[in-house]
MMTF fields as JSON, N, C-alpha, C and O atoms, coordinates in Angstrom:
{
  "mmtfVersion": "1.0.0",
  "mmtfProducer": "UNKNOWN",
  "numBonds": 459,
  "numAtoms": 460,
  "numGroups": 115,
  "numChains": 1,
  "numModels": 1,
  "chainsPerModel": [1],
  "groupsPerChain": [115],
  "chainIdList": ["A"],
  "bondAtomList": [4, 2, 8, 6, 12, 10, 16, 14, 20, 18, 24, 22, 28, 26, 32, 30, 36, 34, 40, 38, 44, 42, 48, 46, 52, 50, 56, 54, 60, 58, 64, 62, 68, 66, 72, 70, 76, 74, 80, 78, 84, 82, 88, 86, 92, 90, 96, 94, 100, 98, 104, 102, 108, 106, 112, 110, 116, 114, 120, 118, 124, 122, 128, 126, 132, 130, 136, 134, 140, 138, 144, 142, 148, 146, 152, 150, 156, 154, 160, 158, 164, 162, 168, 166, 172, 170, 176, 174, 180, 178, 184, 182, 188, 186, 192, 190, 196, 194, 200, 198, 204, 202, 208, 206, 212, 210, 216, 214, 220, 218, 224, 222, 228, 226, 232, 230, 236, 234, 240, 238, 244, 242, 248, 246, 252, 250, 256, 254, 260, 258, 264, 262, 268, 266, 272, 270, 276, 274, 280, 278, 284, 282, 288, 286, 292, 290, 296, 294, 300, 298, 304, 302, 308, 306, 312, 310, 316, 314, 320, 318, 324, 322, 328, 326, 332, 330, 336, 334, 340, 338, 344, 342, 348, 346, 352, 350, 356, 354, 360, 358, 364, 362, 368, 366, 372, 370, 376, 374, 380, 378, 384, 382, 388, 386, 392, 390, 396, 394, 400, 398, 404, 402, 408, 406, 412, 410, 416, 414, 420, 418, 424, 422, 428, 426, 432, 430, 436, 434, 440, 438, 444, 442, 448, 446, 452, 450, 456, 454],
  "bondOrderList": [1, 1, 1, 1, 1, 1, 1, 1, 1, 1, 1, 1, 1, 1, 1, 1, 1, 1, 1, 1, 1, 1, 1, 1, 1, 1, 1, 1, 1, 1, 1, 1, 1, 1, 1, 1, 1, 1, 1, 1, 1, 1, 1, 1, 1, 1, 1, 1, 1, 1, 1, 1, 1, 1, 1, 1, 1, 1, 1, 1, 1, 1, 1, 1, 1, 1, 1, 1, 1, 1, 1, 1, 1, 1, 1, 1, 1, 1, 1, 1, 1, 1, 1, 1, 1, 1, 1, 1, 1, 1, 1, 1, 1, 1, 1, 1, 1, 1, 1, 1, 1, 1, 1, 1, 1, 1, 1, 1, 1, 1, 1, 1, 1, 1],
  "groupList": [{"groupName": "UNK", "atomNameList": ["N", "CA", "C", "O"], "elementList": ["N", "C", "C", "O"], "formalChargeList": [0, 0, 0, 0], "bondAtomList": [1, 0, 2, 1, 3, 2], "bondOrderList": [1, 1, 2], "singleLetterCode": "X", "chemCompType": "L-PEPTIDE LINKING"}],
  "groupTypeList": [0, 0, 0, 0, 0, 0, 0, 0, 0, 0, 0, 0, 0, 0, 0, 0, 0, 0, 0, 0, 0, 0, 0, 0, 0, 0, 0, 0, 0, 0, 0, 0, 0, 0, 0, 0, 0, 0, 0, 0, 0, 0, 0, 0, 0, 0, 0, 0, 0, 0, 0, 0, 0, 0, 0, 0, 0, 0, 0, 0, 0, 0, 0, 0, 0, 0, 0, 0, 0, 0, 0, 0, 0, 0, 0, 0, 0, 0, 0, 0, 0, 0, 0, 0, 0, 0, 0, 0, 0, 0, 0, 0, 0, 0, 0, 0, 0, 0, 0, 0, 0, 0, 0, 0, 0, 0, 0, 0, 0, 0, 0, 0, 0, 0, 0],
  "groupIdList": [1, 2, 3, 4, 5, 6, 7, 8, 9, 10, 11, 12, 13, 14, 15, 16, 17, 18, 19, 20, 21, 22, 23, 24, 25, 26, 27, 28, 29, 30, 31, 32, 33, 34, 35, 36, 37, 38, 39, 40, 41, 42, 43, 44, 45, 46, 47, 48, 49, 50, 51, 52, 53, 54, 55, 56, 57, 58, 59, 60, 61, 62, 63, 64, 65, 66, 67, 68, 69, 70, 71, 72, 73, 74, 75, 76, 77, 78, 79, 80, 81, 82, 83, 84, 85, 86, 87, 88, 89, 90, 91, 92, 93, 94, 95, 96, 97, 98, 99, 100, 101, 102, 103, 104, 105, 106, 107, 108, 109, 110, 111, 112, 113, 114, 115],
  "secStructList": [7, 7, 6, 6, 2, 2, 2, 2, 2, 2, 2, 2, 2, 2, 2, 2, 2, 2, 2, 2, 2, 2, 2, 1, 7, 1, 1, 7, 7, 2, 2, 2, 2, 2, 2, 2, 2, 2, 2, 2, 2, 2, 2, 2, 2, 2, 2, 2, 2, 6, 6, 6, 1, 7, 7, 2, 2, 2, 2, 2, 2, 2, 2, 2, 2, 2, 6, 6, 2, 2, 2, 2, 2, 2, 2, 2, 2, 2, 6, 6, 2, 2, 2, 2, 2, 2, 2, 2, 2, 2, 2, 2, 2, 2, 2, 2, 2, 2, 2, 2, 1, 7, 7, 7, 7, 6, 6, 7, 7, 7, 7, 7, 7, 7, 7],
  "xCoordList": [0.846, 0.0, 0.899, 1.889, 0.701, 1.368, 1.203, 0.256, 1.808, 1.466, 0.489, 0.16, 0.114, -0.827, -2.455, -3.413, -2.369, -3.402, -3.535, -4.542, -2.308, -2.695, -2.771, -2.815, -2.788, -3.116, -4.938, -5.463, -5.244, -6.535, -7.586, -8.728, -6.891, -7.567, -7.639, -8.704, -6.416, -6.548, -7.73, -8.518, -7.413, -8.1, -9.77, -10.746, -9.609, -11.495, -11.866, -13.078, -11.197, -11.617, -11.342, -11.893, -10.627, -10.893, -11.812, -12.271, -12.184, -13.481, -14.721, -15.727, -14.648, -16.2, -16.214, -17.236, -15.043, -15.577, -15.774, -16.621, -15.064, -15.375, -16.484, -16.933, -17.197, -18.555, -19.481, -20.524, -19.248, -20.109, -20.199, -21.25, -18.536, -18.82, -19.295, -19.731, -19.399, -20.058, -21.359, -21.872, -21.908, -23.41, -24.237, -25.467, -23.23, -23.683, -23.116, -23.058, -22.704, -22.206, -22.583, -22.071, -23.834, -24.892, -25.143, -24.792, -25.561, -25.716, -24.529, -24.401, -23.775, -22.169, -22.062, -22.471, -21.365, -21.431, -19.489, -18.583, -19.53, -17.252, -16.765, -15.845, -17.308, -16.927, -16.156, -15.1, -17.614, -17.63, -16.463, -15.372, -16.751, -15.553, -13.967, -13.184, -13.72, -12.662, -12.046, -10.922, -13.038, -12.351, -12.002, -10.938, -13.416, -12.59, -11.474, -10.566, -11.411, -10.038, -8.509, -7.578, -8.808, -7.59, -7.55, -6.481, -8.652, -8.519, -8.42, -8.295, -8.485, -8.478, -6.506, -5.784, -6.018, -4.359, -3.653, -2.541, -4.527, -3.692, -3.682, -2.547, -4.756, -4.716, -4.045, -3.773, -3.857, -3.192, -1.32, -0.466, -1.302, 0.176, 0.214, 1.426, -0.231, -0.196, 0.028, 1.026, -0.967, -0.697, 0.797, 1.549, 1.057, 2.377, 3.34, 4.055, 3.525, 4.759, 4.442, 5.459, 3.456, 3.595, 3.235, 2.727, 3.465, 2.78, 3.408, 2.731, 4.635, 5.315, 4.439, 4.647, 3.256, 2.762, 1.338, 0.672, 0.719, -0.466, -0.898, -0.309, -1.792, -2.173, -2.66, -2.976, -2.754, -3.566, -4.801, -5.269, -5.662, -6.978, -7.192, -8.249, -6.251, -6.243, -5.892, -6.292, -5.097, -4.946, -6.319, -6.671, -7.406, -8.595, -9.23, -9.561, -9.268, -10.242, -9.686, -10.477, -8.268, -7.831, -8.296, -8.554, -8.373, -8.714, -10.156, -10.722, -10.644, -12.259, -12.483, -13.623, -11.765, -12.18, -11.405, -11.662, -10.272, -9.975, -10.719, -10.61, -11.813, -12.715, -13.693, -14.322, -13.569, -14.273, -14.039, -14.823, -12.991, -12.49, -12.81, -12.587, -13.098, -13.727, -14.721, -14.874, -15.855, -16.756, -16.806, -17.699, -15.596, -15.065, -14.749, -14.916, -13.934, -13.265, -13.988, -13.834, -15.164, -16.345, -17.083, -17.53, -16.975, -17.489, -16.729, -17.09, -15.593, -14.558, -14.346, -14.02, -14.59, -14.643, -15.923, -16.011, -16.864, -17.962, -18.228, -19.093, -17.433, -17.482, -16.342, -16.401, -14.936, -14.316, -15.077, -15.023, -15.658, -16.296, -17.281, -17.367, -17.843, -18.88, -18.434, -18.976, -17.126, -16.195, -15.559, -15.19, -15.334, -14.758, -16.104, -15.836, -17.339, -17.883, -18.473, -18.784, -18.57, -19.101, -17.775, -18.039, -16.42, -15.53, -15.431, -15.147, -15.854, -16.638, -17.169, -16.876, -18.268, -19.547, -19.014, -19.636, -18.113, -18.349, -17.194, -17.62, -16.126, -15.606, -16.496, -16.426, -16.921, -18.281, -19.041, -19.332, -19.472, -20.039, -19.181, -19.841, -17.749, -16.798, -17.01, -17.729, -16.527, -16.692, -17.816, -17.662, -18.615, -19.884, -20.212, -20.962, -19.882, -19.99, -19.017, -19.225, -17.69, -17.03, -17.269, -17.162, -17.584, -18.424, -19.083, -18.939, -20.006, -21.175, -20.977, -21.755, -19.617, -19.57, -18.177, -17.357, -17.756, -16.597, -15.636, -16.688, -14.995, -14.752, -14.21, -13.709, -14.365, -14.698, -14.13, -14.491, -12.972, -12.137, -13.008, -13.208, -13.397, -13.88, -13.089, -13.414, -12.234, -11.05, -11.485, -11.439, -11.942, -12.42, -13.255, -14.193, -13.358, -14.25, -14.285, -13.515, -15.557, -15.819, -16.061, -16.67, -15.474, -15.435, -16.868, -16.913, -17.599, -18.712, -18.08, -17.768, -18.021, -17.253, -18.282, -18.445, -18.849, -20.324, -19.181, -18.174, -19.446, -19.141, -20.114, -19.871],
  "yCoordList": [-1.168, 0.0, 1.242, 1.246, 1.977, 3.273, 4.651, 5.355, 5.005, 6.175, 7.368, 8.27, 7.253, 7.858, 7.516, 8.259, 6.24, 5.352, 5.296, 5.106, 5.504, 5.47, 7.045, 7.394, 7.833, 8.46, 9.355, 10.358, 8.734, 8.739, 7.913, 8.307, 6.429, 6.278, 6.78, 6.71, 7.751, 8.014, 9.108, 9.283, 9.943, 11.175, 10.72, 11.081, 10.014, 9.362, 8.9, 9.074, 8.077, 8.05, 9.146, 9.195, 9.974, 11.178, 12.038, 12.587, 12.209, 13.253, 12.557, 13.144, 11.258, 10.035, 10.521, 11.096, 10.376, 10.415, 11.814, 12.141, 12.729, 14.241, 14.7, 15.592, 14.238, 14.468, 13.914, 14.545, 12.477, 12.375, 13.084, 13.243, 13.589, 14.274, 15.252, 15.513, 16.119, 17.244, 17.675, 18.724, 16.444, 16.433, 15.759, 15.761, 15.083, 15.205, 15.938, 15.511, 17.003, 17.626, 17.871, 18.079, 18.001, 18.64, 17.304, 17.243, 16.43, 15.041, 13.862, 12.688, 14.825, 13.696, 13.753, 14.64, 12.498, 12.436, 12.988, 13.075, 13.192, 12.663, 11.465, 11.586, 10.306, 9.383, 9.286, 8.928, 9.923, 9.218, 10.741, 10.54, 11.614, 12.77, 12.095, 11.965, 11.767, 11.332, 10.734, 11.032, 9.16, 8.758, 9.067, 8.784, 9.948, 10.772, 11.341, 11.014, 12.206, 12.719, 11.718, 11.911, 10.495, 9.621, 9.169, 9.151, 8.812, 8.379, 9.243, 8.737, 10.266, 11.546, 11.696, 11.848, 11.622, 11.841, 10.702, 10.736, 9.742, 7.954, 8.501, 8.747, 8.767, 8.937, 10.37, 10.378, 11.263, 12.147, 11.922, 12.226, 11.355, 11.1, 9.974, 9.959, 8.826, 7.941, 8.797, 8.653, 9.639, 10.732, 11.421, 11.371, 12.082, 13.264, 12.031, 12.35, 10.722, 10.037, 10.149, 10.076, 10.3, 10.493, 11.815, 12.02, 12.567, 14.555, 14.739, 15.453, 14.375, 15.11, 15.004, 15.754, 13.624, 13.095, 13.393, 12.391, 14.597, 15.489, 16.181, 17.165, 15.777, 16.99, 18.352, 18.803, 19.179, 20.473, 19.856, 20.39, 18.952, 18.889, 18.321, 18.498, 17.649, 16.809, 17.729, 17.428, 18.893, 19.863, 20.364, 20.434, 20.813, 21.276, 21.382, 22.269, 19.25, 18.17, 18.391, 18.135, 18.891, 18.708, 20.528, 20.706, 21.341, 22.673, 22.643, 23.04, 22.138, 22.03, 21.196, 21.416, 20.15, 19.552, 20.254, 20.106, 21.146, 21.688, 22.823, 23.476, 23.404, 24.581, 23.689, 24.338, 22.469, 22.169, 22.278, 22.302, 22.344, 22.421, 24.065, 24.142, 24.553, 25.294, 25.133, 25.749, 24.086, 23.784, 22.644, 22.302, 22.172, 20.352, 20.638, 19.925, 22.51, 22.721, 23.115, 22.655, 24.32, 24.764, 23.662, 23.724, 22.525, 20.951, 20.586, 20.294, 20.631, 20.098, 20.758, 20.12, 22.324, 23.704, 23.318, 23.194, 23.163, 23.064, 21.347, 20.931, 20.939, 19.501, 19.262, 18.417, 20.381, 20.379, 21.896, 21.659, 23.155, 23.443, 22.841, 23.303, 22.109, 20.89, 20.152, 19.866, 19.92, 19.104, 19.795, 19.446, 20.985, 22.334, 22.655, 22.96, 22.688, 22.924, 21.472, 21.498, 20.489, 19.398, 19.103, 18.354, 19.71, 19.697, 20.053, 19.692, 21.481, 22.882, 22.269, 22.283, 21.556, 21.931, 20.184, 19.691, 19.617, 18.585, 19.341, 19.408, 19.717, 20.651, 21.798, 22.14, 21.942, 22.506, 21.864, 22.231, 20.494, 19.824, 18.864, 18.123, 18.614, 18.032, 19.63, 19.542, 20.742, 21.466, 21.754, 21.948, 21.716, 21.781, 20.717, 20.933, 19.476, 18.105, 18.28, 17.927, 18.969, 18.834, 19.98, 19.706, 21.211, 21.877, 21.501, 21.841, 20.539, 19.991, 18.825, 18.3, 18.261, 17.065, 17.485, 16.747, 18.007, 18.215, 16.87, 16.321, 16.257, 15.1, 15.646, 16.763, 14.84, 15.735, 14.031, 12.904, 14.568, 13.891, 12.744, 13.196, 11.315, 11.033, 10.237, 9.083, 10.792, 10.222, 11.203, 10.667, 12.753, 13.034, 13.357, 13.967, 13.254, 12.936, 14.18, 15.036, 14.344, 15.469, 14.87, 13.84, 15.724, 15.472, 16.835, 18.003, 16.501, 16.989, 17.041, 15.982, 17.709, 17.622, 18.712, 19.888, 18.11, 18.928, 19.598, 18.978, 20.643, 21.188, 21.68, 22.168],
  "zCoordList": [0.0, 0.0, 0.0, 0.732, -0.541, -1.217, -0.374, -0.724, 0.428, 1.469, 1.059, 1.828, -0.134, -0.384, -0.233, -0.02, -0.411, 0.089, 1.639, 2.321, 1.992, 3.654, 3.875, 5.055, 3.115, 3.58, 3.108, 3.591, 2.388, 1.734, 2.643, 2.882, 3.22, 4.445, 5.215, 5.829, 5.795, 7.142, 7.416, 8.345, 5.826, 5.951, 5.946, 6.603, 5.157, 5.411, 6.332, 6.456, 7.508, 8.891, 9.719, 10.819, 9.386, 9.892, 9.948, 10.949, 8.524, 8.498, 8.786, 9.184, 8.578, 9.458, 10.742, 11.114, 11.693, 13.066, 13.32, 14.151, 12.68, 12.922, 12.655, 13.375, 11.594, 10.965, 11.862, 12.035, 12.687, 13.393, 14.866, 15.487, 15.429, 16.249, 16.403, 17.524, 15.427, 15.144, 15.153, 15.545, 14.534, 14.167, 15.416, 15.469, 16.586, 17.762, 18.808, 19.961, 18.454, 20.001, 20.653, 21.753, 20.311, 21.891, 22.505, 23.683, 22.098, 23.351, 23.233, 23.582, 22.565, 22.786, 24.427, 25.176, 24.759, 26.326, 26.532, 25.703, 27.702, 28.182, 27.479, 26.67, 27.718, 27.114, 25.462, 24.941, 25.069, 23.575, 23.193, 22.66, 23.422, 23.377, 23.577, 22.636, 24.751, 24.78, 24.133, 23.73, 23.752, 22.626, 21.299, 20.748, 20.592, 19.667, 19.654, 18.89, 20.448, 20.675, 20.357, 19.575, 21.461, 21.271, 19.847, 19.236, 19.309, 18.213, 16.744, 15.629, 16.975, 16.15, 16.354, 15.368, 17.63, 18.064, 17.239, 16.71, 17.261, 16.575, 15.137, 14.729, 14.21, 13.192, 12.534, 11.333, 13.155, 13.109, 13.035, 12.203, 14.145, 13.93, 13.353, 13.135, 12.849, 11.531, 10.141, 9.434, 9.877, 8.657, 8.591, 7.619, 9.862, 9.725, 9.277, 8.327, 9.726, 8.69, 7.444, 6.754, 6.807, 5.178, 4.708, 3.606, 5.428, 5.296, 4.236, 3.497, 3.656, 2.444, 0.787, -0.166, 0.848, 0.028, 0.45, 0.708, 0.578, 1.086, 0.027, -0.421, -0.361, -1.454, -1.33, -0.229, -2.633, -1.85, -1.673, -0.667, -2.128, -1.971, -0.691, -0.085, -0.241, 0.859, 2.154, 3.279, 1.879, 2.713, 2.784, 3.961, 1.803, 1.642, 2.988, 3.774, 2.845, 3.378, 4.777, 5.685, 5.185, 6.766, 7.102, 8.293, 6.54, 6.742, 7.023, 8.042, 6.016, 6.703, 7.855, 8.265, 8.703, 9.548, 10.863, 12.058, 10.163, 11.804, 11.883, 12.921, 10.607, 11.107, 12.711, 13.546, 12.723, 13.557, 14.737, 15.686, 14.708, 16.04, 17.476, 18.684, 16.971, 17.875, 18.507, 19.562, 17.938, 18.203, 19.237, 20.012, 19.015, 19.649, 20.894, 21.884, 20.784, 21.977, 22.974, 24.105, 22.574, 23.202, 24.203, 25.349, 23.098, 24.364, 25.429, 26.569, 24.93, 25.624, 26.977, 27.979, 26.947, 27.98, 28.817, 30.038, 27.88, 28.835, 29.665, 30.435, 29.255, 30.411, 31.43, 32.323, 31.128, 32.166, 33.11, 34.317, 32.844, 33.491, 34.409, 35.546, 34.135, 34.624, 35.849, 36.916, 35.263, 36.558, 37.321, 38.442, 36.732, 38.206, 38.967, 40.129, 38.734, 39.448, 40.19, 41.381, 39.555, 40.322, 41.533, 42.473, 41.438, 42.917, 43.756, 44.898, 42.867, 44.083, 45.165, 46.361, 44.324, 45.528, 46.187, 47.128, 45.689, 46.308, 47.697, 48.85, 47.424, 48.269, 49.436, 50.616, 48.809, 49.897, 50.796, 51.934, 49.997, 50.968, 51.672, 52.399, 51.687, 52.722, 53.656, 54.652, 53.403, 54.431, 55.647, 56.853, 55.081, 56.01, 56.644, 57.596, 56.442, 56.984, 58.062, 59.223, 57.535, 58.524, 59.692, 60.888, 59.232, 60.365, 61.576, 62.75, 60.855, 61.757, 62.353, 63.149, 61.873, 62.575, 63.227, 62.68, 63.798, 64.507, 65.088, 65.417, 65.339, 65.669, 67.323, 67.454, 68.338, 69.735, 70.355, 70.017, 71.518, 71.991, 73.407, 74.534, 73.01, 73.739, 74.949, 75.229, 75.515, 76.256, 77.595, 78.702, 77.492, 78.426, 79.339, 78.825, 80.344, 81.847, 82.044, 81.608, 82.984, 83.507, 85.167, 85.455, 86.029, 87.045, 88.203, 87.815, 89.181, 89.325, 91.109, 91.654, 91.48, 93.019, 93.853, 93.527, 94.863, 95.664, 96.784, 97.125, 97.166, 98.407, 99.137, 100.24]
}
C-alpha cells in the first residue's frame, strides 16, 4: 500500500468520526468525546509520517475539519467546566460536613465535686 493510500484512508476516517462528532455535540457524552479525541491523536500522527505526500486537496479536506475544532473545543470547555464545578460543591459539601460534625475527643471525663 502506497502512502498515499494510507493516507486517503486516514483522511477518510478522519473526516467520518469528525462528521459524526459534530453532528452530535450537543448530546455527545465525556466518554464518547474522549475517545474521539484519542482516536483523532492515533490517526493524526499515523498521517504526519507520510505529510510530504499530502495533497492540496487533501490539505482542503484537513482545513475544513480543523474549522471544527472550535466547536469540539467549546465541548470540551464546557465539560471540564462541569467538573470544576461538580468539585466545588463537592468541596463545599466536605466542608460543612465537617463543620457539623466536629470530631470531639472522647477520652475526656468530667469530674462533678459537691461542696
Amino acid at each position: 500500500m502506497s502512502a498515499t493510500d494510507h493516507i486517503q484512508i486516514h483522511l477518510q476516517k478522519l473526516e467520518e468520526i469528525t462528521t459524526n462528532v459534530v453532528s452530535r455535540i450537543s448530546i455527545i457524552s465525556e466518554e464518547e468525546l474522549l475517545d474521539f479525541v484519542n482516536e483523532r491523536e492515533v490517526i493524526i500522527t499515523e498521517m504526519q509520517a507520510h505529510r510530504e505526500y499530502i495533497t492540496d486537496t487533501e490539505r482542503q479536506v484537513i482545513q475544513k475539519l480543523l474549522d471544527c475544532d472550535p466547536l469540539i473545543m467549546q465541548k470540551l470547555n464546557y465539560f471540564k467546566d462541569e467538573a470544576g464545578h461538580w468539585l466545588e460543591k463537592q468541596g463545599n459539601i466536605r466542608n460543612q460536613h465537617t463543620a457539623y460534625h466536629q470530631n470531639f475527643v472522647n477520652d475526656s471525663f468530667f469530674i462533678d465535686r459537691l461542696k
